[in-house]
TORKOLSE-511561 format. One record per residue (C-alpha): residue in one letter; x, y, z. Coordinates in steps of 0.001 Angstrom, whole numbers. Example, Ala and Ser with C-alpha at 12.3 -4.5 7.8 and 13.67 -1.06 7.14 Angstrom:
2
<resn:A, px:12300, py:-4500, pz:7800>
<resn:S, px:13670, py:-1060, pz:7140>
//
This chain:
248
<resn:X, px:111420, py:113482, pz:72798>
<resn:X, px:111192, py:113944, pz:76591>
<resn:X, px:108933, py:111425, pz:78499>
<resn:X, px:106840, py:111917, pz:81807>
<resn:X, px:106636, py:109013, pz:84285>
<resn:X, px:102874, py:109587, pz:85146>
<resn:X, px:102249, py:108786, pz:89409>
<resn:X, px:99798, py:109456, pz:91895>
<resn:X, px:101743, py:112758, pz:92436>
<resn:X, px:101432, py:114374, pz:89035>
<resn:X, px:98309, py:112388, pz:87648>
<resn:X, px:95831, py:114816, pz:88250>
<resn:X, px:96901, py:117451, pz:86220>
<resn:X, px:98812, py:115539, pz:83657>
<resn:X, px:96804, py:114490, pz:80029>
<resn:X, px:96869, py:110831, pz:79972>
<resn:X, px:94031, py:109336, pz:77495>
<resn:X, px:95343, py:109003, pz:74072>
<resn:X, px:92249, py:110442, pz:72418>
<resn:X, px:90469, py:112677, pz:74130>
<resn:X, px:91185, py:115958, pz:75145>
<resn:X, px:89053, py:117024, pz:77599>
<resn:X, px:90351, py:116348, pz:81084>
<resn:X, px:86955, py:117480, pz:82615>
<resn:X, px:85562, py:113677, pz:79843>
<resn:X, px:84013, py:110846, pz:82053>
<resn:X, px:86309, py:108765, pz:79969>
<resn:X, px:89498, py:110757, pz:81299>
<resn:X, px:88212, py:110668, pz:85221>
<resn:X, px:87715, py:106475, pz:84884>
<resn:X, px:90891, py:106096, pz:83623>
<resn:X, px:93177, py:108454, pz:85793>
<resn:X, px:90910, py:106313, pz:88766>
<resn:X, px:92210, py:102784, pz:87408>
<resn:X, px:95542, py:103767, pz:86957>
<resn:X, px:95712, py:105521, pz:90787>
<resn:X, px:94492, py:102474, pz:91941>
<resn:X, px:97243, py:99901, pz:89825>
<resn:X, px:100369, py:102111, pz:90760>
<resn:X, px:101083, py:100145, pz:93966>
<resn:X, px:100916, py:96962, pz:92117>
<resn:X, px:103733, py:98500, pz:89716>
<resn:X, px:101954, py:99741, pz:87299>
<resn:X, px:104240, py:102434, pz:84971>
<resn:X, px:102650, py:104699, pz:82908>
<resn:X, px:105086, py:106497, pz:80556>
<resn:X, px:104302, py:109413, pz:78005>
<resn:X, px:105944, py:111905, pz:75512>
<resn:X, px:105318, py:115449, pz:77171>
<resn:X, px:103510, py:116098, pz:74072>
<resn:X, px:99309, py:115894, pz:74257>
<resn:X, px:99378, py:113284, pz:71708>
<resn:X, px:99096, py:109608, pz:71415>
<resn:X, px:102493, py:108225, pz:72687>
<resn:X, px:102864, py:106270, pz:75695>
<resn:X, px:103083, py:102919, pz:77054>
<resn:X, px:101674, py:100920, pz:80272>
<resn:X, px:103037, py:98077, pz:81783>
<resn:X, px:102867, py:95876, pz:85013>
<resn:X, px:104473, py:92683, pz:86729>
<resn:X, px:102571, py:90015, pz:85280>
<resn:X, px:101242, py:88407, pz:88470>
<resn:X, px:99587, py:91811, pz:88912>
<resn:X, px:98506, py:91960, pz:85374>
<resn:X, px:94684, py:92080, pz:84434>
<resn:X, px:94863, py:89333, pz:81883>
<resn:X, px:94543, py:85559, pz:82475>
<resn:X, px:98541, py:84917, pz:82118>
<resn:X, px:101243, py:82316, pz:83586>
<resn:X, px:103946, py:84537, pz:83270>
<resn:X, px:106397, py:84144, pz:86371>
<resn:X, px:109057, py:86943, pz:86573>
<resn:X, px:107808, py:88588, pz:83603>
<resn:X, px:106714, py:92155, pz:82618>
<resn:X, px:103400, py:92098, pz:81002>
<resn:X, px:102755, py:95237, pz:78758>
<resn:X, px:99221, py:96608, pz:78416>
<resn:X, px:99330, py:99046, pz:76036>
<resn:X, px:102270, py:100243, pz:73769>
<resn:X, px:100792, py:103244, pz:71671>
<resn:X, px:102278, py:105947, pz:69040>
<resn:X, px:99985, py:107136, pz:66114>
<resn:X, px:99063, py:110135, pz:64235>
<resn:X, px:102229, py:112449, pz:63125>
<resn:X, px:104256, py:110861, pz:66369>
<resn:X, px:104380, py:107658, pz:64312>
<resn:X, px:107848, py:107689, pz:62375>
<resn:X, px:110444, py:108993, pz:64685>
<resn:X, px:111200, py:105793, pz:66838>
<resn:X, px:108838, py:106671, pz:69727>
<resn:X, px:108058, py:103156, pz:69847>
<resn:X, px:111302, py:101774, pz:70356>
<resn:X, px:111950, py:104690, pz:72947>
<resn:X, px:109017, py:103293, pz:75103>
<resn:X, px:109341, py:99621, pz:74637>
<resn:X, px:113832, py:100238, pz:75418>
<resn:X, px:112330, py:102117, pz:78603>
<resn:X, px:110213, py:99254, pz:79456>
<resn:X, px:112562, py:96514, pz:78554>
<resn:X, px:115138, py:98871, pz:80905>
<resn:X, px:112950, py:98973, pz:84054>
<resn:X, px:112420, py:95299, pz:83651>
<resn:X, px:115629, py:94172, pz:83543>
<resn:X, px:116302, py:96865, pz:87103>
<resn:X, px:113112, py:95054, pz:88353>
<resn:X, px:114877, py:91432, pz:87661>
<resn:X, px:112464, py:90348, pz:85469>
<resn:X, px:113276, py:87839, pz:83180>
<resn:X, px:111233, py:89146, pz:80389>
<resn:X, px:108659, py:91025, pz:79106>
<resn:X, px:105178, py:89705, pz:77233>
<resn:X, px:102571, py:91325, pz:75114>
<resn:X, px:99419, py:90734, pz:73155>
<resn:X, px:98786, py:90626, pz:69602>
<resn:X, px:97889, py:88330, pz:66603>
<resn:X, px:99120, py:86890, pz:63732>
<resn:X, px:97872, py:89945, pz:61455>
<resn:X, px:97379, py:93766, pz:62937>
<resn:X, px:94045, py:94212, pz:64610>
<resn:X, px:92322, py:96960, pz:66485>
<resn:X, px:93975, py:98336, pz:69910>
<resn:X, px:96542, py:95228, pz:69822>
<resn:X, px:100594, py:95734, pz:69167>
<resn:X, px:101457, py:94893, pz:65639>
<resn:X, px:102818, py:91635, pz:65269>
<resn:X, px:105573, py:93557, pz:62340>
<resn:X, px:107037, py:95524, pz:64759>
<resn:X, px:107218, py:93175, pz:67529>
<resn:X, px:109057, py:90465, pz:65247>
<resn:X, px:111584, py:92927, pz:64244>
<resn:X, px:112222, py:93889, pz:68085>
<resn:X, px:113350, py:89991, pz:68691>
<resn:X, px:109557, py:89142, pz:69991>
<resn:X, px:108069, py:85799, pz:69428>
<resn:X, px:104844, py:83671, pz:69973>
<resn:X, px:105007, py:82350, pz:73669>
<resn:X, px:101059, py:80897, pz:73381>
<resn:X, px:97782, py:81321, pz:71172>
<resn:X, px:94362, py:81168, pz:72095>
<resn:X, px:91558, py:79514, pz:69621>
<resn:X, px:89965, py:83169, pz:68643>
<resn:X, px:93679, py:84072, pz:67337>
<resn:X, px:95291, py:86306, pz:70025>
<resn:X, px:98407, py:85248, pz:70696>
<resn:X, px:100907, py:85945, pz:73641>
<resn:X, px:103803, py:87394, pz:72572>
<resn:X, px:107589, py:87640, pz:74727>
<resn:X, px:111129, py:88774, pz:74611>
<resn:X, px:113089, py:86666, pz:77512>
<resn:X, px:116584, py:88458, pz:78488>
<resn:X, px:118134, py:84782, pz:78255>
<resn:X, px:117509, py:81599, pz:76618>
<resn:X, px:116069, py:80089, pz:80860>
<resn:X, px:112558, py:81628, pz:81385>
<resn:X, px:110170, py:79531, pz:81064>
<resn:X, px:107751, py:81376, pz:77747>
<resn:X, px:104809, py:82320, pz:79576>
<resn:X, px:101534, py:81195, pz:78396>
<resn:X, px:97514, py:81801, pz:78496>
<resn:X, px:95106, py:80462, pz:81280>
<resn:X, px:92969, py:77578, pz:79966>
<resn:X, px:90304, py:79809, pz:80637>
<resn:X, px:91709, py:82106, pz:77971>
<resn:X, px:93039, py:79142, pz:75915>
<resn:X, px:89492, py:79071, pz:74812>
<resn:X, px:87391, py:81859, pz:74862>
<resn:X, px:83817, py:80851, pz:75102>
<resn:X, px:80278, py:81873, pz:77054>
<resn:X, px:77337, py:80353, pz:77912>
<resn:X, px:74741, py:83331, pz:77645>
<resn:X, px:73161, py:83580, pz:74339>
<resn:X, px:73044, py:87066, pz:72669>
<resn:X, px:75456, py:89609, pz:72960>
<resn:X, px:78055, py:89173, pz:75931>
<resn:X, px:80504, py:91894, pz:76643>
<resn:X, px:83504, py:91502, pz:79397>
<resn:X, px:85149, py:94638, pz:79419>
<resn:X, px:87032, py:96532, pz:82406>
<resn:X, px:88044, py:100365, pz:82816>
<resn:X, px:91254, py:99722, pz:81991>
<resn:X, px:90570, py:101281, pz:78343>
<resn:X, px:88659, py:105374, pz:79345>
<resn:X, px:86201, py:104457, pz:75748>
<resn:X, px:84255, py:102470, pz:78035>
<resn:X, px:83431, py:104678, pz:80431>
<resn:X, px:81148, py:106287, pz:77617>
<resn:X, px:80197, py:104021, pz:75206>
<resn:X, px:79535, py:100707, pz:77107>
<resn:X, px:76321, py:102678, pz:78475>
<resn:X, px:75289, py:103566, pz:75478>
<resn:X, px:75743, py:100377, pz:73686>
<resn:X, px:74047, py:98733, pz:76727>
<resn:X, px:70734, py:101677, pz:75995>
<resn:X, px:70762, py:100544, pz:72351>
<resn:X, px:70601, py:97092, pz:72770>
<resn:X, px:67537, py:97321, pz:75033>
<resn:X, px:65533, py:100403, pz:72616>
<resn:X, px:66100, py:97614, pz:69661>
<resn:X, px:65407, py:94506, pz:71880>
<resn:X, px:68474, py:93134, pz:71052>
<resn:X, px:69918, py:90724, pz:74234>
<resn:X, px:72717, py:92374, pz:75301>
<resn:X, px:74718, py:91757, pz:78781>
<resn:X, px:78091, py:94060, pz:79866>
<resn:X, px:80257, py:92661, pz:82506>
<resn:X, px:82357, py:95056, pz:84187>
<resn:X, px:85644, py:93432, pz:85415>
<resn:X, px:86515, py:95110, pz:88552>
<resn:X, px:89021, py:92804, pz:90507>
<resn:X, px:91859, py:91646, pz:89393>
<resn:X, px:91478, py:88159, pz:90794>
<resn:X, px:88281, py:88046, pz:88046>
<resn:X, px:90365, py:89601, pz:85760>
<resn:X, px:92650, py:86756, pz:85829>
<resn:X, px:90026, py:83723, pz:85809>
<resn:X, px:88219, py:85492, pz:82677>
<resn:X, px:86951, py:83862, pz:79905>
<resn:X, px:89114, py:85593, pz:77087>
<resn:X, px:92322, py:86402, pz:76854>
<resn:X, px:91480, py:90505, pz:76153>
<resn:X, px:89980, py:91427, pz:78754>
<resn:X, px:89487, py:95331, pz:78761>
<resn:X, px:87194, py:94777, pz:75852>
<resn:X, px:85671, py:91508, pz:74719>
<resn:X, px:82697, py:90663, pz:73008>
<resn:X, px:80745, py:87407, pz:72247>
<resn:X, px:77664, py:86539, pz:70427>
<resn:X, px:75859, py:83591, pz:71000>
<resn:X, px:78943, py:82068, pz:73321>
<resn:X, px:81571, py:82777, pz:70263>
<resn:X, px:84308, py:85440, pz:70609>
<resn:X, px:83432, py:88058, pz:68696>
<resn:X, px:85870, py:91226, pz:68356>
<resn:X, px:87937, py:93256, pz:70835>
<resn:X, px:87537, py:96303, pz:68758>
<resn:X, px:85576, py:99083, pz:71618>
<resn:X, px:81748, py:99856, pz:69750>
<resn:X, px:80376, py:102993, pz:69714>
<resn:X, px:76811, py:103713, pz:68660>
<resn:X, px:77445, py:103727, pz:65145>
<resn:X, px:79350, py:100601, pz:64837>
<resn:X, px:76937, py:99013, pz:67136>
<resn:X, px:74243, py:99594, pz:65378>
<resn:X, px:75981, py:98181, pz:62105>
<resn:X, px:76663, py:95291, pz:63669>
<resn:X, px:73326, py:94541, pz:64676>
<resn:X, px:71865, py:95353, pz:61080>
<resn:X, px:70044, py:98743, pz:62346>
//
């Protein structure tokens, strides 16, 4: 398969979100806007030239919008290949791409998140393993900071104590999220409408900077709920699920 380097030159009329086809979608605009505004901190998109759900995103760590200590590292945000692309070695086309450009860059590795089993939106831990990836760091909800150093030197990069352990203050419902992933240009709204019609204490905190990005309380930070001050999920809630989960 062919792949298309996605810049400030061709973003506009290229299909970028990995679910939704409407260009004209809210969702599509917010993300095409955070990506335009991470390309001069390094930020590569790269995607099949299929519409489908195939690409990956990745960043020099220092720019990343994570709370990370990873010096020299590449820090991938998103690594994604589903429906009938899944199967043909897309995965290891994107990742060999990435690992490619880092090595160009100088890098001395790249890092990733995921957990000891699969969850929602996060790489699987199976396929990372077989890649030569290993635990650099865990946090005490579970995530865990995954790398692949070029040589035995790097230092393994490692979480934030802020993200070590992921904990609010604010009672109810807290949710950080940023616009990093285009769901929550829709559904944060809505969830935030809910809450309030079922007087349920609810509080969404858009991440806009990525110096608060970096200082955040959880180690996921384009989606990251808490109840009560506990880490929650990083799974994205639409109205049905949020409902659900507050027994409505």
């Amino acid at each position: 398969m062919d792949y298309i380097k996605i810049s400030n030159d061709n973003i506009a009329q290229e299909h970028i979100c990995c679910a939704i086809s409407n260009d004209n979608d809210v969702q599509v605009a917010s993300k095409k806007a955070w990506l335009a505004d991470r390309f001069a901190d390094g930020l590569v998109f790269l995607k099949s030239v299929e519409r489908g759900k195939c690409f990956i995103e990745y960043i020099p760590a220092e720019n990343a919008w994570i709370p990370i200590l990873a010096d020299s590292y590449m820090y991938i945000d998103c690594l994604w290949v589903s429906g009938s692309l899944k199967g043909h070695g897309y995965s290891s086309d994107l990742l060999n791409e990435c690992i490619t450009d880092s090595k160009r860059q100088g890098k001395c590795g790249v890092c990733i998140l995921s957990s000891a089993k699969k969850r929602p939106f996060l790489a699987d831990p199976k396929f990372l393993s077989h890649k030569g990836f290993s635990v650099a760091d865990e946090a005490d909800n579970g995530i865990q900071l995954w790398h692949l150093p070029f040589s035995s030197k790097p230092t393994a990069p490692k979480f934030k104590d802020c993200a070590k352990h992921p904990s609010v203050t604010e009672h109810g419902y807290v949710l950080y999220y940023t616009s990093q992933c285009p769901f929550n240009a829709k559904y944060v709204p809505i969830i935030e409408a809910l809450a309030k019609e079922h007087g349920v204490a609810f509080h969404a905190i858009h991440i806009q900077s990525r110096e608060d990005a970096q200082n955040a309380p959880t180690p996921i930070t384009n989606y990251a709920l808490f109840l009560d001050g506990k880490y929650l999920t990083n799974e994205q809630m639409n109205d049905k699920r949020f409902l659900k989960l507050i027994g409505r």
